[in-house]
C-alpha positions as CSV (number, residue, x, y, z in Angstrom):
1,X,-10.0,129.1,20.2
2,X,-7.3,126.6,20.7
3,X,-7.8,122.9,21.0
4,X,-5.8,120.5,21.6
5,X,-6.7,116.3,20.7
6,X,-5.0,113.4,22.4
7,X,-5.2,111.0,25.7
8,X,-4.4,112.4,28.7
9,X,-1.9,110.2,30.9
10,X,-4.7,108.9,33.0
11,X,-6.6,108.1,29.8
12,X,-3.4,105.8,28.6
13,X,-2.7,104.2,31.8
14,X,-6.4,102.8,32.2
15,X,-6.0,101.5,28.2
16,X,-3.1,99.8,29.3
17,X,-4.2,98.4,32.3
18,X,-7.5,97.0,30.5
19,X,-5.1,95.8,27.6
20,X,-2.5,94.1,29.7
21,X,-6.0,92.1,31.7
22,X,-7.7,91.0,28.7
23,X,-4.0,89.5,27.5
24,X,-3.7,88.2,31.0
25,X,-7.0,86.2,30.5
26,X,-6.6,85.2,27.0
27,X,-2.9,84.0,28.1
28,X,-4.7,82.1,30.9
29,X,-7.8,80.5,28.8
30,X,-5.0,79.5,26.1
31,X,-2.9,77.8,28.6
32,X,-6.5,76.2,30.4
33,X,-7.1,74.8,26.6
34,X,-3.7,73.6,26.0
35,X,-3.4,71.7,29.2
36,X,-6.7,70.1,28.6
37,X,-5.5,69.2,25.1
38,X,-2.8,67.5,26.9
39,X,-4.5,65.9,29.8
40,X,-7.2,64.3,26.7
41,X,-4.0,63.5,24.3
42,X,-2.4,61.4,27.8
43,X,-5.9,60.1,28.9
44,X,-6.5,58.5,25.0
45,X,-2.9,57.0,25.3
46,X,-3.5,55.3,28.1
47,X,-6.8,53.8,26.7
48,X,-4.8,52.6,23.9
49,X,-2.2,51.1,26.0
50,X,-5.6,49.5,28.0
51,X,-6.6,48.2,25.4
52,X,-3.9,46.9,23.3
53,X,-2.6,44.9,26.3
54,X,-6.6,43.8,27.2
55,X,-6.4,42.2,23.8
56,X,-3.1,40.5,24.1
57,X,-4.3,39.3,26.8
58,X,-7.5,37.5,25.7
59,X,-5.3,35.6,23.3
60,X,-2.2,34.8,26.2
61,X,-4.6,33.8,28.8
62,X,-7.8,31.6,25.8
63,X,-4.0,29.3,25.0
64,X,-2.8,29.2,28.1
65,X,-1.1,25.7,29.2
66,X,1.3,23.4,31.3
67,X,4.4,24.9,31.5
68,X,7.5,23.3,29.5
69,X,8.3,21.9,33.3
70,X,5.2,20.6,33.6
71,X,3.8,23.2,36.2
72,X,-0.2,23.9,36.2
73,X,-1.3,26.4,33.8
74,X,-1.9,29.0,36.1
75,X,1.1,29.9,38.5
76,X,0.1,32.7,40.2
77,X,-3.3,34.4,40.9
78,X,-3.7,37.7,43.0
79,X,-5.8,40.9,42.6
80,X,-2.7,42.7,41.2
81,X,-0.4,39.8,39.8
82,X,-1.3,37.1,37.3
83,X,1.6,34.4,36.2
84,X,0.5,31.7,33.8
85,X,2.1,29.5,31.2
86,X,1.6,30.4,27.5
87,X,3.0,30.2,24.3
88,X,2.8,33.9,22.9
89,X,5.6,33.6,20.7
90,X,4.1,30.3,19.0
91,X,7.6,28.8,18.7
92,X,6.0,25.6,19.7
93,X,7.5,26.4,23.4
94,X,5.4,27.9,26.3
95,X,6.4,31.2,28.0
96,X,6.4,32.0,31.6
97,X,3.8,35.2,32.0
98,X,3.6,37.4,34.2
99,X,1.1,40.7,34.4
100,X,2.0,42.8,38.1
101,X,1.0,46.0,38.6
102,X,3.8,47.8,40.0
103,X,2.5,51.5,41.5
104,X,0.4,52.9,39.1
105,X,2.0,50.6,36.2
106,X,0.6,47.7,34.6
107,X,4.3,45.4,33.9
108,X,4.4,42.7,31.5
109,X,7.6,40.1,32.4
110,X,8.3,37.3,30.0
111,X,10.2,34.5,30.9
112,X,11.3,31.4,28.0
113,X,12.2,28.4,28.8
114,X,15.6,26.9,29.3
115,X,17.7,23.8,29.4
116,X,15.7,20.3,28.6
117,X,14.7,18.0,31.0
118,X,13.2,19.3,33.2
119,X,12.9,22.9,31.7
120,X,13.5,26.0,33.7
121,X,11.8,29.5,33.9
122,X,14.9,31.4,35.8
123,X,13.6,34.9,37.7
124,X,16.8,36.7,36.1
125,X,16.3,35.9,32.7
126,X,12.5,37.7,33.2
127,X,12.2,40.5,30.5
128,X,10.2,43.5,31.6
129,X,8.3,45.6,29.6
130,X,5.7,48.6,31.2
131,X,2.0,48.0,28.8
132,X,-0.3,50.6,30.6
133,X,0.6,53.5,32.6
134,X,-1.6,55.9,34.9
135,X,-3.9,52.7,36.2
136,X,-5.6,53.8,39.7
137,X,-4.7,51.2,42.2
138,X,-6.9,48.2,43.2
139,X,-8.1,44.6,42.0
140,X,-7.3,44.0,38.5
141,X,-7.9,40.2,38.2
142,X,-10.8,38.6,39.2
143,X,-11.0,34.8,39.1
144,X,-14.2,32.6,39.0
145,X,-14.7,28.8,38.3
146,X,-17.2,27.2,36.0
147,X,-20.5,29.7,35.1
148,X,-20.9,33.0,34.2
149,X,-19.7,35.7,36.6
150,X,-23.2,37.2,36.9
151,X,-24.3,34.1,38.0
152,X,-21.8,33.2,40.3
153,X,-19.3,34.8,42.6
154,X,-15.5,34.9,42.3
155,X,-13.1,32.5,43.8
156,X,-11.9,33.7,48.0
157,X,-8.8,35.1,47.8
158,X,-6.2,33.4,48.3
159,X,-7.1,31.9,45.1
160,X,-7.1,28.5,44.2
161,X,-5.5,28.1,41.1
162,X,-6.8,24.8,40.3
163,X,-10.2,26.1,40.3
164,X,-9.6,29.4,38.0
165,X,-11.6,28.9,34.3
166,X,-12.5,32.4,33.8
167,X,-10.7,35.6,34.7
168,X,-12.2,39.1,34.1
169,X,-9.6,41.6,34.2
170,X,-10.6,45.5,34.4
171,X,-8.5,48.3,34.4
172,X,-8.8,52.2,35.2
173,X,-6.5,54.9,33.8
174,X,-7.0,58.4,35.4
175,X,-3.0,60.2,35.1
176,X,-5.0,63.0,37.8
177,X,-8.1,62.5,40.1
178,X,-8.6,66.1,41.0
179,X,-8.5,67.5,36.8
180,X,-10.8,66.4,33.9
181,X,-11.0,64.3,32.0
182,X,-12.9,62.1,34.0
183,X,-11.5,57.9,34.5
184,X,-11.7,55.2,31.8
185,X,-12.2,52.3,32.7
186,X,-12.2,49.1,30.4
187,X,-12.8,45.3,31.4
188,X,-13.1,41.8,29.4
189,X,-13.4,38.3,30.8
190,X,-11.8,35.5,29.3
191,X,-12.4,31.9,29.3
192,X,-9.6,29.5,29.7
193,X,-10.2,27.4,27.1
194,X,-7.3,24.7,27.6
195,X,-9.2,23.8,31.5
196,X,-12.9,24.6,30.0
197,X,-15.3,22.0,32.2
198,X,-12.2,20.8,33.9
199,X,-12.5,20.6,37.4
């Protein structure tokens, strides 16, 4: 009797064709993994960025003053903008500020003082820097007088500057609605402590 071993060409095709799908799926589920690795890394970035500029912020907006023309405090209040007058530098002189969100872009412009009497905040000389990127759209400042915001509503928009002593500011970073991870969202409110009771 003669034998013969081996695969028979049908035998090798169907191997390969089962080798070449499991590859295809690992390929797949390795690339599914990585992008999520990369989605989380981003998603973590942007909820340092959050917070980083969230605590900047509670100092900036706690020392806020007159600016070094003498204009109120507060310059401009808005669900998106926020302009106030600060020293954040503490060179003894106070700082135009200005917080806008531009798209899905949290922008931080910085404007010092120039000339003497009276002192000047030009537009042009405005530096701008971006502090938090991937935020969703929508209200980010929220301004209330006197009280606790649980207790009392905020301020009708157009805002009243005048009346601003707290501001809660909240933000949401999400770089892709349709793809996990899900949003974060982080929020503080922050007493101005320079027009506390003063109304």
């Amino acid at each position: 009797m003669n034998r013969t071993s081996g695969f028979t060409l049908i035998e090798l095709l169907i191997g390969i064709a089962l080798t070449t799908l499991a590859l295809g799926f690992v390929t797949l589920f390795t690339l599914d993994i990585s992008g999520f690795g990369t989605d989380l890394n981003t998603r973590l970035e942007t909820e340092r960025e959050l917070d980083m500029t969230l605590r900047a912020m509670i100092s900036e907006i706690r020392s806020m003053g007159p600016g070094e023309n003498g204009a109120y405090p507060v310059a401009t209040a808005t669900g998106t903008t926020l302009t106030f007058f600060s020293d954040i530098d503490n060179d003894g002189s106070f700082e135009q500020v200005r917080y806008f969100l531009d798209g899905t872009t949290l922008k931080k412009g910085i404007t010092e003082a120039t000339g003497t009497e009276p002192a000047q905040y030009p537009p042009a000389n405005e530096v701008t820097s971006e502090v938090v990127h991937w935020l969703v759209p929508g209200t980010i400042f929220t301004y209330y007088a006197a009280g606790l915001p649980s207790e009392i509503g905020p301020l009708p928009s157009p805002t009243d500057v005048a009346k601003i002593r707290l501001i809660t500011i909240t933000g949401t970073t999400d770089q892709d609605p349709t793809k996990p991870p899900l949003p974060s969202t982080l929020s503080i409110t922050v007493t101005i402590r320079n027009l506390r009771g003063d109304i």
